[in-house]
N, CA, C and O of each residue as an XYZ file, in Angstrom:
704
protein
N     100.392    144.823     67.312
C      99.914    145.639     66.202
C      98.430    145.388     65.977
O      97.785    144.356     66.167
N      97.964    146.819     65.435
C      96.456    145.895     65.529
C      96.555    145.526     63.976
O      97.513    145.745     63.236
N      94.970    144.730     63.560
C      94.819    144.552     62.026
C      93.588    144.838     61.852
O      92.817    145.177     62.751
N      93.277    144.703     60.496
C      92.446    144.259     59.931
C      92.489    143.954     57.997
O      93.597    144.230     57.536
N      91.921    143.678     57.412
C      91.480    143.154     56.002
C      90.937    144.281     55.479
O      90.142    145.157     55.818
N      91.900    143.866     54.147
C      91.910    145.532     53.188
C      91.256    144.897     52.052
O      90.988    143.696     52.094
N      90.994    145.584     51.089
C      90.458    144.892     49.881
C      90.220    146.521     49.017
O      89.558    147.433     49.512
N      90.705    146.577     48.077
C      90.600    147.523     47.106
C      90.318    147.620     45.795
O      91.089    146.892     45.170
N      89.513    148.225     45.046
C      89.392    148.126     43.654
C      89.271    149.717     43.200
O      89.188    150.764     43.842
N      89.309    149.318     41.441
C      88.926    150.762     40.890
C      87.435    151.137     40.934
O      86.728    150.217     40.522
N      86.759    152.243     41.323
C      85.356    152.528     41.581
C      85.418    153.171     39.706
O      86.024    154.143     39.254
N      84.444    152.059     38.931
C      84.279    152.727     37.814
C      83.036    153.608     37.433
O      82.858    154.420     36.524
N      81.950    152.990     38.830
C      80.602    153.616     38.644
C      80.603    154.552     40.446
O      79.658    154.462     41.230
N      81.784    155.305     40.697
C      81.364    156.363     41.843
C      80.327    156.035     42.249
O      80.050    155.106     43.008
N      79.312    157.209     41.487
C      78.008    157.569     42.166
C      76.955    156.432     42.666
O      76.168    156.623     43.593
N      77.033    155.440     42.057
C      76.554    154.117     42.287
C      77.152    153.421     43.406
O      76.393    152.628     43.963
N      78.435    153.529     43.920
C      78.739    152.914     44.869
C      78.615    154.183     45.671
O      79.478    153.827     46.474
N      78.277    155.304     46.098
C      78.139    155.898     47.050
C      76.859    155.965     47.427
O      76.569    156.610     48.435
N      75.917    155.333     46.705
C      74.368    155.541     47.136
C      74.515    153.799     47.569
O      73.941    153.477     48.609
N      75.143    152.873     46.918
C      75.044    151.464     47.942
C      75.418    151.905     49.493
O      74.622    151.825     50.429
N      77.197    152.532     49.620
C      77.433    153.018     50.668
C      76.660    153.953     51.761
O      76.864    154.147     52.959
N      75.813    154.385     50.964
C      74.766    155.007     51.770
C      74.158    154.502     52.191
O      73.745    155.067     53.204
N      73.548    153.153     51.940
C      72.036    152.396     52.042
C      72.843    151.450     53.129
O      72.339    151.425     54.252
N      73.809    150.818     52.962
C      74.807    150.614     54.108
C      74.832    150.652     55.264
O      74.637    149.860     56.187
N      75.235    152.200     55.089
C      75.470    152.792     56.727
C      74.653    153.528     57.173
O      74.133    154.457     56.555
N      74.352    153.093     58.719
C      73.595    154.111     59.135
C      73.364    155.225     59.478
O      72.298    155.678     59.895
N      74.977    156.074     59.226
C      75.403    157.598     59.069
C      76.143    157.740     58.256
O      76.861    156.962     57.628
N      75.862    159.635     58.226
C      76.404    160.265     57.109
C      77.776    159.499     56.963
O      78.178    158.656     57.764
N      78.456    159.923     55.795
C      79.849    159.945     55.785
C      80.675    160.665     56.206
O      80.400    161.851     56.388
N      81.948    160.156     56.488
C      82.906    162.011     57.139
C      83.808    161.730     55.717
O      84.007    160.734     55.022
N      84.238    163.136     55.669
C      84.758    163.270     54.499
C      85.818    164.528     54.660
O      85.694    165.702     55.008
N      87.152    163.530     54.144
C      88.241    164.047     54.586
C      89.200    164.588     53.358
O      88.976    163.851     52.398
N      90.087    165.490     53.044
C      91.325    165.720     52.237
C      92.339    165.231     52.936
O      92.470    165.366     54.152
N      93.138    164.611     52.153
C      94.358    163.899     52.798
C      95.445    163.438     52.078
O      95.482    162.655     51.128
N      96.267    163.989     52.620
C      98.098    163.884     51.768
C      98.890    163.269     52.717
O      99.187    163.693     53.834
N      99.283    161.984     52.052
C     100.209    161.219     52.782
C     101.347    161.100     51.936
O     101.303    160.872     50.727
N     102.641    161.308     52.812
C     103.908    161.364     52.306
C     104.245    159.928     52.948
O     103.869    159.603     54.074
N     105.222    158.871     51.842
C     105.785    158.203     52.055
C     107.144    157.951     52.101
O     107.874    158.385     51.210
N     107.649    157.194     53.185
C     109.039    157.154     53.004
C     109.820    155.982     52.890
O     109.107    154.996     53.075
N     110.833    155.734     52.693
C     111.633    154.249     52.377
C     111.867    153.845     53.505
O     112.429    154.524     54.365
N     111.444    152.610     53.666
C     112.041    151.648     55.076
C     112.257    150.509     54.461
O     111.817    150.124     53.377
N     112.820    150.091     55.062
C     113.406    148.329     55.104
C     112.308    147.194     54.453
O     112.491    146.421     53.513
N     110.981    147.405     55.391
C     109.983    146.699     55.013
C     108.764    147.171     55.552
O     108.803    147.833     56.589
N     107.649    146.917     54.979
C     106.792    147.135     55.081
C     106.658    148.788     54.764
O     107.644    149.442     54.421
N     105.237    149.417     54.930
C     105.329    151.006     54.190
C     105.249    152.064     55.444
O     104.178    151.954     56.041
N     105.942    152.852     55.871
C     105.758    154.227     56.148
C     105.080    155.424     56.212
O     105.880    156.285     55.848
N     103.756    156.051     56.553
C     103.458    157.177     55.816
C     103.368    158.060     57.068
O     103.315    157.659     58.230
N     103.359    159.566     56.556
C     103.151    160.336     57.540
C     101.261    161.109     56.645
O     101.088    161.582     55.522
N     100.463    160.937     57.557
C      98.971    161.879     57.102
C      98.723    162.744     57.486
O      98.529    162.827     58.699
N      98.614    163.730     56.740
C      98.042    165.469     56.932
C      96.468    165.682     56.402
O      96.011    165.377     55.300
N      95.942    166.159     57.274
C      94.425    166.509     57.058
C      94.256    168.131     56.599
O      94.782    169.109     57.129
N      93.367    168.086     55.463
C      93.042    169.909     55.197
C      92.530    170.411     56.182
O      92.885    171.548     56.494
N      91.687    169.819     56.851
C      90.433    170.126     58.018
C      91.081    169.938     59.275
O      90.408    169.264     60.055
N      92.111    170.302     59.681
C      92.582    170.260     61.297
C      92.595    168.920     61.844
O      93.523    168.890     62.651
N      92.061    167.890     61.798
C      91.921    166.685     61.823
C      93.476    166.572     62.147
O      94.276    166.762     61.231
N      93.996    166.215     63.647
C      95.480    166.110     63.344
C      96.274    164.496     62.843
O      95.990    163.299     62.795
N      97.157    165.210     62.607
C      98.016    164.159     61.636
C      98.363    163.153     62.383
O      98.198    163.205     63.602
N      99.048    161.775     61.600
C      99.593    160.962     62.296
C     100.852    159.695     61.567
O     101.054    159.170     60.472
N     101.241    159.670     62.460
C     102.552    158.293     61.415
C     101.732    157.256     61.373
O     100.878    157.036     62.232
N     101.963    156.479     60.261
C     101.439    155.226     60.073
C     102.436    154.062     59.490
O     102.920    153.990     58.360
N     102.595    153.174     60.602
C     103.698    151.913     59.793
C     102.669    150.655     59.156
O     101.982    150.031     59.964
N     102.622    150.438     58.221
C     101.973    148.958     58.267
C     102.386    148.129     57.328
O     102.638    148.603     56.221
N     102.533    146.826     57.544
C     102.590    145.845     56.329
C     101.355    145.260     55.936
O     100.322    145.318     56.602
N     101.514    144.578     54.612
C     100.312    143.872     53.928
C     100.923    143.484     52.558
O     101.681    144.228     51.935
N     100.496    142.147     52.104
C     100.685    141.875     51.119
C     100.761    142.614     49.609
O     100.334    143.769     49.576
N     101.159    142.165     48.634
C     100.529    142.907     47.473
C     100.028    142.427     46.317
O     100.494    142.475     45.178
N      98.687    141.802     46.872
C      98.100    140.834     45.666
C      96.585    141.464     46.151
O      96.223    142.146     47.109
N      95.764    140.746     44.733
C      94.132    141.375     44.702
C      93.614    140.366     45.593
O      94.105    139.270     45.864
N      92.549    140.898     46.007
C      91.331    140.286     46.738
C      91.948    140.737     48.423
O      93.066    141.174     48.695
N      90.806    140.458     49.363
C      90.781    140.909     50.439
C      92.438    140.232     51.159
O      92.824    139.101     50.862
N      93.198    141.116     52.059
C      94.546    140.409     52.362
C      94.623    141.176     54.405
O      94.027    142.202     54.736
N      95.171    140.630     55.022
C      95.606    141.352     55.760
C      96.237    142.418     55.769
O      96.822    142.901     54.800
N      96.162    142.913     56.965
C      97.352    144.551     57.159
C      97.419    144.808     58.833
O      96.568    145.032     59.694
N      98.559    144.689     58.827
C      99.022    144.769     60.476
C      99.643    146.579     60.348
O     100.643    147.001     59.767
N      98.944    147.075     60.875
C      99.201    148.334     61.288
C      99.704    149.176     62.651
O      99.195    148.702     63.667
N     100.520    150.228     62.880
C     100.612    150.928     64.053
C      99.980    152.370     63.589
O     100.153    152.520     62.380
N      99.357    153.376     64.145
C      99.467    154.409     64.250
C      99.771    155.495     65.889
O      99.599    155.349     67.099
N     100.332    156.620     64.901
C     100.956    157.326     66.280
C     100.517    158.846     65.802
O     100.847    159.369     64.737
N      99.583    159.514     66.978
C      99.490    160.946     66.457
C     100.623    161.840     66.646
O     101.377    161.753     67.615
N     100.784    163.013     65.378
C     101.826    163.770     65.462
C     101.594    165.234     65.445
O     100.896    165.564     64.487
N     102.037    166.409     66.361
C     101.629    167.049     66.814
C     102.089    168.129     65.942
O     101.366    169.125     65.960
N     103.165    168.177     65.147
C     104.196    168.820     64.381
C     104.388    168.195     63.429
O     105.474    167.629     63.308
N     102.887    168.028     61.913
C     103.590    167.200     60.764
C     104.835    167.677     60.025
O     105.807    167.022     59.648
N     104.534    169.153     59.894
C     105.790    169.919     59.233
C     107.322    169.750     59.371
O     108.320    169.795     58.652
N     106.923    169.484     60.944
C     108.763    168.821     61.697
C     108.630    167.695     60.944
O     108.904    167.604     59.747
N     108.270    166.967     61.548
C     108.284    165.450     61.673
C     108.351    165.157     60.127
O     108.730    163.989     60.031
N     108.142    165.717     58.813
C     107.978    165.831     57.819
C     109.726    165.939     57.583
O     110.613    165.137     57.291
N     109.685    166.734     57.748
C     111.175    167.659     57.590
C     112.617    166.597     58.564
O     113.838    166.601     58.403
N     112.030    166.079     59.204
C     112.771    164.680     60.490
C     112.715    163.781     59.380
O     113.722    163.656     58.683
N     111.390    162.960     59.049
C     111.848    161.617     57.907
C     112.329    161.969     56.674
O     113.099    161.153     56.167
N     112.015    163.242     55.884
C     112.726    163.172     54.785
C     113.891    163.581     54.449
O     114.148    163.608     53.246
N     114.891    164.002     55.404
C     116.285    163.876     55.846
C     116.792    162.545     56.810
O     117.957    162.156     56.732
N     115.954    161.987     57.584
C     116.737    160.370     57.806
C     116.244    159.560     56.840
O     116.891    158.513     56.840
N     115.414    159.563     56.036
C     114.756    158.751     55.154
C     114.453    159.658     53.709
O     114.472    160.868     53.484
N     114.113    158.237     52.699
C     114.152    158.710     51.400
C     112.571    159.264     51.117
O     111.829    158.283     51.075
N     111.939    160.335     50.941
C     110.599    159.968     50.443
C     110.171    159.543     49.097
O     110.456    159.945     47.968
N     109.515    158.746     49.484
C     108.869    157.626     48.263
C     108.115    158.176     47.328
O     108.266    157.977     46.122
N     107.234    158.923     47.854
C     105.915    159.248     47.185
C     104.772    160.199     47.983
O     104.793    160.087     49.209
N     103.718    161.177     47.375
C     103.152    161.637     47.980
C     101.769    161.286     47.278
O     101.625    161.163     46.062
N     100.679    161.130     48.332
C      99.082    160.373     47.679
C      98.702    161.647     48.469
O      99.060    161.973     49.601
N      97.742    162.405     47.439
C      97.149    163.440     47.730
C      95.110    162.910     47.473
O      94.773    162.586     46.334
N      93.995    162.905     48.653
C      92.716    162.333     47.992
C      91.982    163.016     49.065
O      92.243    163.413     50.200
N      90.797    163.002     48.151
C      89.714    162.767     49.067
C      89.054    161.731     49.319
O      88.805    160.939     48.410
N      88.640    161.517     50.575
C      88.194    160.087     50.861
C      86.883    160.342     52.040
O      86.992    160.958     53.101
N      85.735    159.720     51.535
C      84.384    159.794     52.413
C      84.534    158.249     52.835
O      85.154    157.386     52.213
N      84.016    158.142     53.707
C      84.209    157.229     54.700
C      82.743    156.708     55.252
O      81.987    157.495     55.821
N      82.376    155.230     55.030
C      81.354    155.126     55.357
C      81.576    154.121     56.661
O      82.749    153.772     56.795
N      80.565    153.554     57.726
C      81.029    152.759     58.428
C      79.738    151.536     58.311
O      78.592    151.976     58.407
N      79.862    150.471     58.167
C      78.744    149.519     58.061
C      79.461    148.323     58.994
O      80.449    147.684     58.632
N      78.781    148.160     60.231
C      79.163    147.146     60.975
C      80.936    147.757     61.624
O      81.415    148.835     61.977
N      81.505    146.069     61.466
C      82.842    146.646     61.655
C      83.758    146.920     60.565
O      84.986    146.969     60.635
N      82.972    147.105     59.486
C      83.864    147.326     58.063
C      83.790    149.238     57.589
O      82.722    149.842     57.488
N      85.085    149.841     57.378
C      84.740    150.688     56.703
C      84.856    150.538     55.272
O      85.545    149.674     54.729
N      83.958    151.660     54.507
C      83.835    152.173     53.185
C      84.447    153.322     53.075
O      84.012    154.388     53.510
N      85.689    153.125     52.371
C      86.395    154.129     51.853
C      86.025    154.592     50.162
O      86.406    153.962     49.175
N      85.467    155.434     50.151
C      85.605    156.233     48.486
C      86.450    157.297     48.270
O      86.467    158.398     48.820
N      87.070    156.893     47.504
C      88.298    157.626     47.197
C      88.447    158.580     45.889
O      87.992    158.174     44.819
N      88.946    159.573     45.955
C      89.122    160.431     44.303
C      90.623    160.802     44.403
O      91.071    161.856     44.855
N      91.174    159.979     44.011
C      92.839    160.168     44.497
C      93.613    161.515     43.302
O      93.119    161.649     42.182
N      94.254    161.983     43.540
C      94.487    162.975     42.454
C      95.401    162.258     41.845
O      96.084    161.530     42.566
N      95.665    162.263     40.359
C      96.272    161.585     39.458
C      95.937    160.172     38.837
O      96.400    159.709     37.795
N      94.897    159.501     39.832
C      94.745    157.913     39.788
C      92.857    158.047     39.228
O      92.342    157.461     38.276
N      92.428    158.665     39.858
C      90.815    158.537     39.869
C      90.164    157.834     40.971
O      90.631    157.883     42.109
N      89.310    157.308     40.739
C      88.589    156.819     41.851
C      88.637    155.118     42.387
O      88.970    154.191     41.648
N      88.259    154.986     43.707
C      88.513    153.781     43.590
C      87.765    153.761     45.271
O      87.493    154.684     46.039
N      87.589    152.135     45.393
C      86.343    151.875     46.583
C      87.891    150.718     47.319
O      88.745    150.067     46.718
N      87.614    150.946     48.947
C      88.888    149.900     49.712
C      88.077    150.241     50.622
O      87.492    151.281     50.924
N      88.147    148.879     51.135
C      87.248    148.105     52.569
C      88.235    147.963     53.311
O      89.318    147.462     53.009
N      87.738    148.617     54.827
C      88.931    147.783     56.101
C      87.858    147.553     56.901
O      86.935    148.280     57.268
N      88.343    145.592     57.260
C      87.439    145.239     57.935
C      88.086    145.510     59.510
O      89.293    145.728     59.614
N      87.566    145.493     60.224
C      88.545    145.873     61.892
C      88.093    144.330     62.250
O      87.032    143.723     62.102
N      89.168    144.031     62.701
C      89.656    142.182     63.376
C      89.941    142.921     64.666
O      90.655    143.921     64.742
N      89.097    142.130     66.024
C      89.364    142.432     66.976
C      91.095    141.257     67.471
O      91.770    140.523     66.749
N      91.214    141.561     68.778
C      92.056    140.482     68.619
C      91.885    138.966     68.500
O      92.710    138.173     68.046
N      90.538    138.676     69.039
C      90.460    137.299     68.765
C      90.203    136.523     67.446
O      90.538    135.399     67.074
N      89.537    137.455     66.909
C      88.937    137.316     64.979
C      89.988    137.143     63.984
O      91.019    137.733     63.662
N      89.150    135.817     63.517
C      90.167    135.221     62.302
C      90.249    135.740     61.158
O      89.246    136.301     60.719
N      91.194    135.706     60.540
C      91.287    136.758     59.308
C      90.716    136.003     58.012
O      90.949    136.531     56.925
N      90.001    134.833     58.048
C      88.922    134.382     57.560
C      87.879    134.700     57.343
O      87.566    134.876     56.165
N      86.987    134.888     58.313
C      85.894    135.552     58.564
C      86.015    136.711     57.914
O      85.225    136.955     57.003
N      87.199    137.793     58.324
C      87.225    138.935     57.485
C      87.258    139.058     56.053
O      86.771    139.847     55.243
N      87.965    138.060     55.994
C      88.423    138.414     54.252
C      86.657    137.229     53.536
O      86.551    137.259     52.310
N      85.799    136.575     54.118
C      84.767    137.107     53.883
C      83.546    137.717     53.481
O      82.582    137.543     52.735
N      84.224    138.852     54.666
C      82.867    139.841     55.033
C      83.330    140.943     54.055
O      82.621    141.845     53.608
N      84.398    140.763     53.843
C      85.393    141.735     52.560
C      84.846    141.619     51.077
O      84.643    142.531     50.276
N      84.628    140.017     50.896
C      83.867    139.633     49.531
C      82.504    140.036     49.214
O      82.039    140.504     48.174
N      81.911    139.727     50.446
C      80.130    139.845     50.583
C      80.314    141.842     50.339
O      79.701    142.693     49.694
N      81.331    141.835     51.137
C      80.362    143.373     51.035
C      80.759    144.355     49.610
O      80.220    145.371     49.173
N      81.989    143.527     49.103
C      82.616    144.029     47.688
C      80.869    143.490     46.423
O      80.376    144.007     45.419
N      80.565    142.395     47.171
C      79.270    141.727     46.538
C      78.145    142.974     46.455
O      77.455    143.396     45.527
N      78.312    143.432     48.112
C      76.679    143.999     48.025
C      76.949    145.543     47.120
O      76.049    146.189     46.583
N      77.854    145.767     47.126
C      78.396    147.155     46.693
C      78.329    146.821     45.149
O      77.841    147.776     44.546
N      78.635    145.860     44.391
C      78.800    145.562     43.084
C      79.784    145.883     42.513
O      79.796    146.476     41.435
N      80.834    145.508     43.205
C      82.700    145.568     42.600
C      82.822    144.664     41.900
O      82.510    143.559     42.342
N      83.254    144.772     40.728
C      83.596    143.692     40.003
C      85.193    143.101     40.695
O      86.022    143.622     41.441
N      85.097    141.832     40.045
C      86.594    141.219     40.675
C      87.612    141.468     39.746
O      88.718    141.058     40.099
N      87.540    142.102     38.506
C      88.270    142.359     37.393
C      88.399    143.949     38.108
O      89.365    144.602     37.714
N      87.872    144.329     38.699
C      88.411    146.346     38.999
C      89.524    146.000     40.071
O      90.306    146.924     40.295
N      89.740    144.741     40.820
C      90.633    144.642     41.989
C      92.188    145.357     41.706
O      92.815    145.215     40.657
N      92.570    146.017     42.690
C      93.742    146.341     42.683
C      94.777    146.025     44.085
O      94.770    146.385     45.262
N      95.402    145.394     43.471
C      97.115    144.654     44.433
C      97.733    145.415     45.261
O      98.178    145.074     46.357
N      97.796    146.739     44.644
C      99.048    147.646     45.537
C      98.818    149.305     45.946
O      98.035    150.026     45.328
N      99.450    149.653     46.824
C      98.990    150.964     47.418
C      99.064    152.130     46.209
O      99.833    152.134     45.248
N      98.192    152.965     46.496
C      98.388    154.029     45.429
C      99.339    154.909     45.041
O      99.306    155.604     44.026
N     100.348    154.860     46.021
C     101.584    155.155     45.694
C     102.308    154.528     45.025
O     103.217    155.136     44.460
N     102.159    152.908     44.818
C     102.760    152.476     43.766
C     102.102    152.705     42.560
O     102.834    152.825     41.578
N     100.724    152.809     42.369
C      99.909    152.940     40.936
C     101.128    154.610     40.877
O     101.971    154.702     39.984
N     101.050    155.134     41.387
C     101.610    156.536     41.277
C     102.739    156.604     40.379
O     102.825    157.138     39.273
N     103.954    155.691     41.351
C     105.292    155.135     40.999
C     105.231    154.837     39.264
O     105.989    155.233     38.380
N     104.040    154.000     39.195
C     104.450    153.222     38.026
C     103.778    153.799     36.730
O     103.769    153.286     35.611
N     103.205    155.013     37.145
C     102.102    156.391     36.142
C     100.934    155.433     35.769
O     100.493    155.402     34.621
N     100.417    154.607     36.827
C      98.849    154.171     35.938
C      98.019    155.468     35.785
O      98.618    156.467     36.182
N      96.919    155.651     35.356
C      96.376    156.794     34.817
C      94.571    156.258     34.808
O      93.935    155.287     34.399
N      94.258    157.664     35.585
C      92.683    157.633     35.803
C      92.077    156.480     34.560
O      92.393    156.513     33.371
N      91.037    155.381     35.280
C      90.564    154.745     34.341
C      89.576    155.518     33.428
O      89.198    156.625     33.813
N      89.105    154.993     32.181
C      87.904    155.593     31.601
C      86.999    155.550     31.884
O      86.124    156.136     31.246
């Protein structure tokens, strides 16, 4: 499986972290719409991703903890050629969980991305994935996860534990 180090918080000042993210990276951002349906498994989370923009879809299995500050995440992805089937396949062998509907610009600095997010129902929020090759300790990552939550100016009080499908689950509600 590959990995890397996630780290997420609530973005309370957007526009401020998208001009750090800018100064960052040395290209534009790509900037995507994206609805991921989740489904019930045993362990770890499930999703299937649909792009507005043709961008084709893909399954995604991964585990990861669910606590704040930077954590691992062992991931698979698999592209899918037919989300609509394959849609219509897990949510008759499987339960669906939840659906996360966002937009997300994407910055790349080094081997870390910058995700900015405007999730519909939740609001906004900033999540780092650092990419761990295979030899790289998940030390180092978690980190390069802090420094760069540093250079961005995340507070450690905006951190958030769990996927946005659970903020979903549990009706947290756009911050102020």
């Amino acid at each position: 499986m590959a990995r890397n180090i996630e780290i997420k918080a609530r973005a309370r000042h957007f526009e401020q972290l998208r001009e750090r993210a800018a100064e960052l990276s040395p290209e534009a951002p790509l900037t995507f719409r994206q609805q991921d349906f989740f489904y019930e498994v045993p362990r770890g989370r499930l999703k299937l991703r649909q792009f507005d923009d043709g961008t084709p879809a893909e399954l995604i299995f991964y585990q990861r903890d669910d606590r704040d500050g930077p954590k691992a995440s062992y991931y698979t992805r698999s592209p899918v050629t037919n989300p609509e089937a394959m849609h219509a396949l897990l949510a008759t062998a499987l339960t669906t969980s939840g659906i996360v509907t966002k937009e997300r610009q994407v910055y790349l600095a080094g081997r870390t991305r910058i995700h900015l997010d405007r999730v519909d129902g939740l609001g906004d929020f900033i999540e780092l994935e650092v990419v761990l090759a295979q030899n790289d300790d998940e030390a180092s990552g978690q980190a390069e996860a802090r420094a760069m939550f540093d250079k961005l100016g995340v507070a450690e009080t905006d951190l958030v534990a769990v996927a946005y499908v659970d903020l979903l689950k549990r009706g947290d509600t756009p911050a102020a």
